[in-house]
FIZAKOL-401546 format. One record per residue (C-alpha): x, y, z; residue in one letter. Coordinates in pm, 1 decimal. Example, Ala and Ser with C-alpha at 12.3 -4.5 7.8 and 13.67 -1.06 7.14 Angstrom:
2
{selum {1230.0,-450.0,780.0},"A"}
{selum {1367.0,-106.0,714.0},"S"}
***
This chain:
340
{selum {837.4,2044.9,264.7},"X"}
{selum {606.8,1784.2,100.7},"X"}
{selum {822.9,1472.8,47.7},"X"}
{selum {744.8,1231.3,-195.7},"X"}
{selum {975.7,940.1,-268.3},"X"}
{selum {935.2,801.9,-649.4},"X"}
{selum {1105.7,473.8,-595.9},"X"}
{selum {1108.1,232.9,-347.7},"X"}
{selum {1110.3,-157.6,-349.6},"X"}
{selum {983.0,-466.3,-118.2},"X"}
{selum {1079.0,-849.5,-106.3},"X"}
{selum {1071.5,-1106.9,113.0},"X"}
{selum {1405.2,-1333.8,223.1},"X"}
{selum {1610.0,-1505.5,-88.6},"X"}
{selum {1744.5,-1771.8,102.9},"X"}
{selum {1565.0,-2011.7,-164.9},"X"}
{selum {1753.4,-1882.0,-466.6},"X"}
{selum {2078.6,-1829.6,-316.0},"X"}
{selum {2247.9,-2132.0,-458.9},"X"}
{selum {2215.2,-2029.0,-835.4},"X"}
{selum {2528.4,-1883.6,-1005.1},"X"}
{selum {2349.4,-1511.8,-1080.0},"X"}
{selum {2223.4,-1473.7,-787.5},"X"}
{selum {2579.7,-1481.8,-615.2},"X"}
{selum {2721.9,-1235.6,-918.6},"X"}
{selum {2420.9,-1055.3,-812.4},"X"}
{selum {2615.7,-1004.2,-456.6},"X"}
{selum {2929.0,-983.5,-575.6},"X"}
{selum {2809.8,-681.9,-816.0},"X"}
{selum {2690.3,-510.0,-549.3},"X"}
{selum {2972.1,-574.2,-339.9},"X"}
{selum {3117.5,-464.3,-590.2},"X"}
{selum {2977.3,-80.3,-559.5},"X"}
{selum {2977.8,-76.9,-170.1},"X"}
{selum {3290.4,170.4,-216.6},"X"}
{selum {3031.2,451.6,-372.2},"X"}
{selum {2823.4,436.9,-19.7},"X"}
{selum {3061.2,574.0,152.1},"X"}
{selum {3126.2,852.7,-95.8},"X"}
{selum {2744.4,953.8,-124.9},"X"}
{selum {2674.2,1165.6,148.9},"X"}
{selum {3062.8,1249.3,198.3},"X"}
{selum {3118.6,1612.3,177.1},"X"}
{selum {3469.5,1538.5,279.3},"X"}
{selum {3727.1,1307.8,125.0},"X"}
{selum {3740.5,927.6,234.5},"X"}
{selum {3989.5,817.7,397.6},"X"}
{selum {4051.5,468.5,291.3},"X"}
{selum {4347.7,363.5,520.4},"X"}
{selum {4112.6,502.6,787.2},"X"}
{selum {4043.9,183.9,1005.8},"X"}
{selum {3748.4,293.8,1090.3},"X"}
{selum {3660.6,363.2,749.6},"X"}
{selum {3750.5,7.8,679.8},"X"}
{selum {3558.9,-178.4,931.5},"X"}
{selum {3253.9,3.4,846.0},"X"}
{selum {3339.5,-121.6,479.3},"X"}
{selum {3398.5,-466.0,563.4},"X"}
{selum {3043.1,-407.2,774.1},"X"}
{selum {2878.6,-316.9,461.0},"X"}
{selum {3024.3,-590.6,251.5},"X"}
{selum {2887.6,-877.6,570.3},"X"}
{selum {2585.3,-706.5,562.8},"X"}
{selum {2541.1,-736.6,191.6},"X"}
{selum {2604.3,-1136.7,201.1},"X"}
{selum {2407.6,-1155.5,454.6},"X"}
{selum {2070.2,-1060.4,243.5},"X"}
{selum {2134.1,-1435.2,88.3},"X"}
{selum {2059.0,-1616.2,402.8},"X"}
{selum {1876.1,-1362.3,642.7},"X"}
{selum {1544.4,-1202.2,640.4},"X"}
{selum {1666.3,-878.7,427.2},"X"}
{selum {1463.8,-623.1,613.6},"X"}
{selum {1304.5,-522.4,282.3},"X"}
{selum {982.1,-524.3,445.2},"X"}
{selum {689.5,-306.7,437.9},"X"}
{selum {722.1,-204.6,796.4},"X"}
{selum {1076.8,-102.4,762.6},"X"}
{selum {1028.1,91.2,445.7},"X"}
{selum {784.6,311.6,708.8},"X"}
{selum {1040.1,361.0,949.0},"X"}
{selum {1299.9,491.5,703.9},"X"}
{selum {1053.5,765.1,579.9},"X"}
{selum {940.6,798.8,952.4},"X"}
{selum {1346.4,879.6,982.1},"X"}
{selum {1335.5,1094.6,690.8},"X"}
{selum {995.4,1266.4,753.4},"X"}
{selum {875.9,1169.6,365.3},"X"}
{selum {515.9,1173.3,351.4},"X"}
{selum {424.7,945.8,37.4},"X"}
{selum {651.8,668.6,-122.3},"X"}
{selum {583.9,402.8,-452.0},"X"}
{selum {662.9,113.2,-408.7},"X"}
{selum {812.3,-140.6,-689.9},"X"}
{selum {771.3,-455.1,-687.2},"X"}
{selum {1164.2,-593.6,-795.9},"X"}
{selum {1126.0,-873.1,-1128.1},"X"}
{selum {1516.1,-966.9,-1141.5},"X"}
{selum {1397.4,-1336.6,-1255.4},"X"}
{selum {1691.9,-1400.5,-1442.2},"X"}
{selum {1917.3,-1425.7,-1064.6},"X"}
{selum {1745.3,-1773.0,-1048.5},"X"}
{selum {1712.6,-1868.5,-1430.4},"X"}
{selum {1341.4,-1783.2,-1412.0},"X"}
{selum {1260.5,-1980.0,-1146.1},"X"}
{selum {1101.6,-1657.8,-944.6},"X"}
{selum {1061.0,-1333.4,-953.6},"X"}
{selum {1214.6,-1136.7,-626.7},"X"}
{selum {871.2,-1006.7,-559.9},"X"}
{selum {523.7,-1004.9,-761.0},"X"}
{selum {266.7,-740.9,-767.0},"X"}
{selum {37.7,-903.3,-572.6},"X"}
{selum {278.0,-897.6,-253.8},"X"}
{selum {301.9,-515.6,-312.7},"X"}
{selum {-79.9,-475.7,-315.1},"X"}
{selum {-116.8,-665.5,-2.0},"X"}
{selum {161.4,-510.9,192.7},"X"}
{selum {82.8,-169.3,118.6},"X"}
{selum {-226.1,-232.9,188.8},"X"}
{selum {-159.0,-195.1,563.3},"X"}
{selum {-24.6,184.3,492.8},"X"}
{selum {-296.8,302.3,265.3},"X"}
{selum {-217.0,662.5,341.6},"X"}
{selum {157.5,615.1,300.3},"X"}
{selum {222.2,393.3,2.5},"X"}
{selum {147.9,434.2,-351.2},"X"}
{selum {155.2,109.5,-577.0},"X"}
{selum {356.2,94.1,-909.4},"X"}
{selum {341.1,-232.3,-1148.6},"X"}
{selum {612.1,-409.1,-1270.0},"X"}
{selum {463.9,-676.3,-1547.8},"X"}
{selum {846.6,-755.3,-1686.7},"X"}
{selum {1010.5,-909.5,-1850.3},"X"}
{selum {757.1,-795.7,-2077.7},"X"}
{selum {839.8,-913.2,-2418.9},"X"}
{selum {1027.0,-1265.3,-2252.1},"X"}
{selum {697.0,-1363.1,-2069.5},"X"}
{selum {442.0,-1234.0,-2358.0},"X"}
{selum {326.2,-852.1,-2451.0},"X"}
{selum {-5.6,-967.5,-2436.5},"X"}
{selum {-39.6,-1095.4,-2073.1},"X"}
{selum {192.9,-770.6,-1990.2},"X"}
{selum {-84.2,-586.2,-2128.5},"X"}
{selum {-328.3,-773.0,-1986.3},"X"}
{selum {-184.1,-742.7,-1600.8},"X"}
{selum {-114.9,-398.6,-1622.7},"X"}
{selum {-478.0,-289.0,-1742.4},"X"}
{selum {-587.7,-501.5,-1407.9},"X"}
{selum {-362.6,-372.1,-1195.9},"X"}
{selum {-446.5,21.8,-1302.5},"X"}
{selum {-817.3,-45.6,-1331.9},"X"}
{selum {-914.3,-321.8,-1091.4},"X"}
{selum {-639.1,-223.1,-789.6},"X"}
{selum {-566.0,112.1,-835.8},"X"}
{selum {-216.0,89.0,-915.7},"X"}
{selum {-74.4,442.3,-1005.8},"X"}
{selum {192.7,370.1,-1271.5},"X"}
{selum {419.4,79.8,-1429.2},"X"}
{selum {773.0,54.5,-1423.4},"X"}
{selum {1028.3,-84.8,-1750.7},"X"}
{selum {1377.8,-280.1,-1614.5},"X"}
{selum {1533.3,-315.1,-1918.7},"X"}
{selum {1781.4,-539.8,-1801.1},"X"}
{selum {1537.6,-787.9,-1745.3},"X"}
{selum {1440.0,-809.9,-2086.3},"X"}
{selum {1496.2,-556.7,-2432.8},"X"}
{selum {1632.9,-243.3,-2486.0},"X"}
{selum {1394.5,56.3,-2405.7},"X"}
{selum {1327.5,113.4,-2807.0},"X"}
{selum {1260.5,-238.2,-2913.4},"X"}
{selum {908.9,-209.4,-3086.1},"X"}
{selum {793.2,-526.6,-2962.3},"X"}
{selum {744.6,-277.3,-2648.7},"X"}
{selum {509.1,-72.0,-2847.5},"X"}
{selum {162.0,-213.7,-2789.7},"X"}
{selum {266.6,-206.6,-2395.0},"X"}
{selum {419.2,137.4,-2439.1},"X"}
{selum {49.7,200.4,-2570.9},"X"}
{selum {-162.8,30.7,-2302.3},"X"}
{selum {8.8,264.5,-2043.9},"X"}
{selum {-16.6,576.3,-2237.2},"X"}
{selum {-384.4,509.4,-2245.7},"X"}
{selum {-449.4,437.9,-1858.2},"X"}
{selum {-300.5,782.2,-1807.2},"X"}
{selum {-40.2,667.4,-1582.4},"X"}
{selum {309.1,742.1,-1531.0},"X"}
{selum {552.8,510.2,-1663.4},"X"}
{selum {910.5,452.1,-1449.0},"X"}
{selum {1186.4,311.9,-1616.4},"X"}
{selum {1555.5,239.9,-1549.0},"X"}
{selum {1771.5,442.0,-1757.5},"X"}
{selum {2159.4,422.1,-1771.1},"X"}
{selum {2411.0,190.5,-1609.3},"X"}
{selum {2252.7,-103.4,-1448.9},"X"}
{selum {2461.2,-171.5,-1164.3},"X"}
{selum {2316.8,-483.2,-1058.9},"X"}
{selum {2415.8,-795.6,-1203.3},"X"}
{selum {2316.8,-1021.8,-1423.3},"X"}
{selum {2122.6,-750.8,-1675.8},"X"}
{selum {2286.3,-538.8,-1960.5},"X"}
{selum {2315.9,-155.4,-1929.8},"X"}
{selum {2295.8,-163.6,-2308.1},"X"}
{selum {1936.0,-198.4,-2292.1},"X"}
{selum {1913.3,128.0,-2068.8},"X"}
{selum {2091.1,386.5,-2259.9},"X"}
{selum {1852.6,690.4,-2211.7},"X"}
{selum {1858.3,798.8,-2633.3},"X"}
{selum {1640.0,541.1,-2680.6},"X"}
{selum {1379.7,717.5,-2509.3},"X"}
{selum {1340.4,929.9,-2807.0},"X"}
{selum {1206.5,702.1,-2983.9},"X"}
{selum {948.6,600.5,-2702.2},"X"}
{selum {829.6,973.2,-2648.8},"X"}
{selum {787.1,1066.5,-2992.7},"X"}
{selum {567.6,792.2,-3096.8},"X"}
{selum {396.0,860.4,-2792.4},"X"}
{selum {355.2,1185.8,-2688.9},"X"}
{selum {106.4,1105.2,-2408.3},"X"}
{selum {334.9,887.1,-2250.4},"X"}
{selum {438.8,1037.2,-1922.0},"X"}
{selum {792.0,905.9,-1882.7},"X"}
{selum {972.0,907.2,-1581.4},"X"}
{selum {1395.3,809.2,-1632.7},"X"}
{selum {1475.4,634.8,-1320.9},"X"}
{selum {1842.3,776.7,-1217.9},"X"}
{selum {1931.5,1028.1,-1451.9},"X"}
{selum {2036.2,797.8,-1732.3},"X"}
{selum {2375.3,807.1,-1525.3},"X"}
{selum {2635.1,797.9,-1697.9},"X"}
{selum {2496.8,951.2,-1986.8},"X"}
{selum {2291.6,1198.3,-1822.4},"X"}
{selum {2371.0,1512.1,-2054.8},"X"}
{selum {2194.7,1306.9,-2346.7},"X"}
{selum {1881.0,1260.7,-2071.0},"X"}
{selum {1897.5,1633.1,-1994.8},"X"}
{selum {1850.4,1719.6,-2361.0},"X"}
{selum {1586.8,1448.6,-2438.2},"X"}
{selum {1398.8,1595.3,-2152.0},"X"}
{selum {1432.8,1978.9,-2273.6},"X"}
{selum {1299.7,1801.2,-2604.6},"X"}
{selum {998.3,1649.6,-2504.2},"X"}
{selum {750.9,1809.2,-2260.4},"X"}
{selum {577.4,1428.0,-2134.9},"X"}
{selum {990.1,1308.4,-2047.3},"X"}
{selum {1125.9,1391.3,-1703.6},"X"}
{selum {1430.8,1306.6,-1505.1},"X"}
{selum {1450.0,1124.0,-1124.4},"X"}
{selum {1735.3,1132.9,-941.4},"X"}
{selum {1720.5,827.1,-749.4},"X"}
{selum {2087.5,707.8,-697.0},"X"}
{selum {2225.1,1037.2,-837.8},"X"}
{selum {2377.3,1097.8,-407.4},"X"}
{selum {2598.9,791.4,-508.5},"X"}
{selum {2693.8,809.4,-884.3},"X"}
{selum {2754.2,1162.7,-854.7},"X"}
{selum {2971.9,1079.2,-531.3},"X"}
{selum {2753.8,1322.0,-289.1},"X"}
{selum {2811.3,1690.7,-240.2},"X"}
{selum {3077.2,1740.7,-560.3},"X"}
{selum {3107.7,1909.9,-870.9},"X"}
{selum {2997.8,1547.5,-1021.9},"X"}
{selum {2677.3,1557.8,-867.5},"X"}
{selum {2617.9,1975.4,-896.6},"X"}
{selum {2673.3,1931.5,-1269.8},"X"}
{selum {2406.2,1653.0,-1272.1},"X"}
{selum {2157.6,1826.6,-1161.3},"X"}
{selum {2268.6,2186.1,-1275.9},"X"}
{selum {2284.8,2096.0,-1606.1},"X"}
{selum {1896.7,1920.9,-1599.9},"X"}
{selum {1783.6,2272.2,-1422.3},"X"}
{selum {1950.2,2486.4,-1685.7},"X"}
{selum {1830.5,2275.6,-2017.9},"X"}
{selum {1490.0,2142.1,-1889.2},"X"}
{selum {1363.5,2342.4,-1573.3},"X"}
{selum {1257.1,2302.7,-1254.8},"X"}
{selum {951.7,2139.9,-1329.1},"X"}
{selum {1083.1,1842.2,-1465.2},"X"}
{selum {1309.7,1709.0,-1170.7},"X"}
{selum {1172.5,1421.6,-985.1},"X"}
{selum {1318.3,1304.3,-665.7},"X"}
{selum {1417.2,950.1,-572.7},"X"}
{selum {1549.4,723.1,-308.1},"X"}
{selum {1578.4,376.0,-467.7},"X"}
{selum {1530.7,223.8,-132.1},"X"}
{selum {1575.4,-129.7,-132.6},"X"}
{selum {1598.2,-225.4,239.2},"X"}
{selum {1774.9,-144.1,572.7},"X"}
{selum {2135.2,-113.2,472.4},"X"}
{selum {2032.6,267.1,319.3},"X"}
{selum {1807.4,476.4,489.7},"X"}
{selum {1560.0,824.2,381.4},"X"}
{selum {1709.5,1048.6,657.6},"X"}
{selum {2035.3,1117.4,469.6},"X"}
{selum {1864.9,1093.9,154.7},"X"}
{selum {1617.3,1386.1,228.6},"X"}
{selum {1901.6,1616.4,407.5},"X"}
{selum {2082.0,1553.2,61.3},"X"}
{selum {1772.3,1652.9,-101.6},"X"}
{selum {1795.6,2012.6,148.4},"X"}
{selum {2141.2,2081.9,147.7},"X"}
{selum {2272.8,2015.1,-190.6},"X"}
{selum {2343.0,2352.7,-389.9},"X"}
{selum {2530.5,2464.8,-719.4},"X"}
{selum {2833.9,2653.4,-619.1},"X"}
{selum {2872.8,3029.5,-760.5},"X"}
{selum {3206.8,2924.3,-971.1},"X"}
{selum {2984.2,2645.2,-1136.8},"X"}
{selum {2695.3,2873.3,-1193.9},"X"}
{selum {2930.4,3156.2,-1310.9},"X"}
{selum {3112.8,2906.8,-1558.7},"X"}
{selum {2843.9,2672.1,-1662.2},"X"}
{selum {2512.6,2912.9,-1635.8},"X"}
{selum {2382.7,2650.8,-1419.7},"X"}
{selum {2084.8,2817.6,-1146.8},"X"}
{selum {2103.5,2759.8,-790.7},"X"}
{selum {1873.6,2555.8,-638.9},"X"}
{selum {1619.7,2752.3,-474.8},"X"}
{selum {1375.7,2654.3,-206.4},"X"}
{selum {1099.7,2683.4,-486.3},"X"}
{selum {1307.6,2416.7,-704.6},"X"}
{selum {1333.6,2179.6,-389.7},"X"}
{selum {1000.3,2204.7,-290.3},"X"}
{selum {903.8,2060.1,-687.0},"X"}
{selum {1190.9,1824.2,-695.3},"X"}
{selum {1076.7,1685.6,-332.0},"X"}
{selum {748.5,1596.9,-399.9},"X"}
{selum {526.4,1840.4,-632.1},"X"}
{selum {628.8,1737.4,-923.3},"X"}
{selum {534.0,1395.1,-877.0},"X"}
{selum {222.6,1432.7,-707.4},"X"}
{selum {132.9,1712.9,-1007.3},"X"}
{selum {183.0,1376.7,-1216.7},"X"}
{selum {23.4,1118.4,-1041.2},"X"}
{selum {-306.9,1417.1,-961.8},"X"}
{selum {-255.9,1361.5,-556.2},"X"}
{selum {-352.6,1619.9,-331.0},"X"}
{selum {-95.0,1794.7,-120.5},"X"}
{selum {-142.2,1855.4,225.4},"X"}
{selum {-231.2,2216.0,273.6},"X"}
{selum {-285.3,2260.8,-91.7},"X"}
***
């Protein structure tokens, strides 16, 4: 099976922004979700009086303060070795904006690091732009770094983080909404909850992508994980509109792993927009989550006969998973497959 991870991110230590006040609701948010990890991959109930369930918590929890003060093992050379573990063949890689953790004093990590890291895995890596906050720092020099980044270093795509900036549909987006539709190239954008702190998940409510795709219908749209929680308005969108399609990056832990949560996710996308439209995601953001369990997920995960007897959902066939994987995306992004 051709793997083909959508989203992945890099960024050096943070030690030097750890003292502002966002920054440490940044850790406390995610702190804050460490409970979900466990439920992910869980195809049986937790335990939480479990002790062992609760050191490995309180393991978790160190391990997330730790990324203030430590080198965070976001690096290019462990990204490898997680889709080494998870035998995925191609990844893109993100660089992470975030600027408002330190008041806009910096940016987590810039384009240029991206292009010079994954650099050293040409055959590995793809490159996706992030030129955010796009309307805070200036739609023009958005515009401006995006069109160099496409044309001048072969970046493949751009990604939106709403939270960073202004809802999905404000039309000051619109002239940068247009520079990426012409480049031809993909563009990635967080839809939903936005579970990391500081940022409002009122800017990332998926409906406003209907707005986006029908003033531009040549804008290939990617919504980053499932516009979770409001991923039945997603699935519809993306029934509606042939250039909008649906990534399930982080869908494993909102849809707490192997339930009916998660089957209804993803049943429901199959049923109203098809196969073809399903885009699969790790959002791997360092060592504390790895590909391995993320691409068994990917295998394993099927719609049970009550829920495809009740809801007319499909199963998920080894045709489906082979698109969802990786064919989908590379279909989009016009790279060859191996063996193709």
């Amino acid at each position: 099976m051709f793997l083909f991870d959508c989203e992945s991110h890099l960024w050096g230590p943070m030690d030097d922004i750890s003292y502002f006040p966002p920054f440490k609701q940044y850790l406390d948010s995610l702190v804050g979700f460490q409970r979900s990890r466990f439920l992910q991959f869980a195809r049986e109930p937790v335990d939480w009086d479990s002790e062992e369930v609760k050191a490995e918590y309180q393991k978790t929890v160190d391990a997330i303060r730790a990324r203030a003060y430590t080198s965070p093992q976001a690096d290019v050379e462990s990204l490898i070795a997680s889709m080494d573990d998870g035998t995925v063949d191609l990844a893109c890689v993100i660089p992470e904006g975030m600027s408002n953790l330190s008041y806009g004093h910096r940016v987590r990590s810039t384009n240029g690091y991206i292009a010079k890291e994954i650099a050293k895995y040409p055959d590995r890596l793809i490159a996706i732009a992030n030129v955010g906050p796009v309307v805070n720092r200036g739609v023009d020099y958005a515009v401006w770094e995006v069109e160099y980044l496409v044309k001048e270093m072969g970046f493949k795509g751009c990604k939106y983080y709403p939270p960073d900036d202004v809802s999905i549909n404000d039309r000051r987006l619109w002239p940068f909404y247009k520079k990426v539709e012409e480049l031809r190239v993909p563009l990635l954008v967080h839809t939903g909850f936005s579970w990391c702190s500081p940022g409002l998940s009122s800017t990332c409510h998926p409906m406003y992508l209907e707005e986006v795709c029908e003033d531009f219908p040549e804008l290939t749209v990617i919504a980053l994980h499932m516009g979770y929680p409001y991923c039945t308005e997603l699935n519809l969108l993306a029934a509606k509109f042939k250039n909008l399609y649906g990534c399930t990056s982080l869908v494993p832990r909102f849809g707490m792993g192997y339930t009916k949560k998660a089957q209804e996710i993803i049943g429901e996308f199959l049923a109203l927009a098809g196969p073809d439209k399903l885009i699969w995601g790790v959002d791997w953001s360092g060592s504390l989550a790895g590909h391995k369990k993320a691409v068994e997920y990917l295998q394993t995960l099927q719609i049970s006969e009550e829920m495809q007897r009740d809801y007319h959902y499909p199963s998920i066939t080894q045709e489906t998973r082979e698109k969802w994987a990786g064919l989908n995306l590379a279909k989009i992004m016009n790279i060859k497959v191996p063996g193709s």
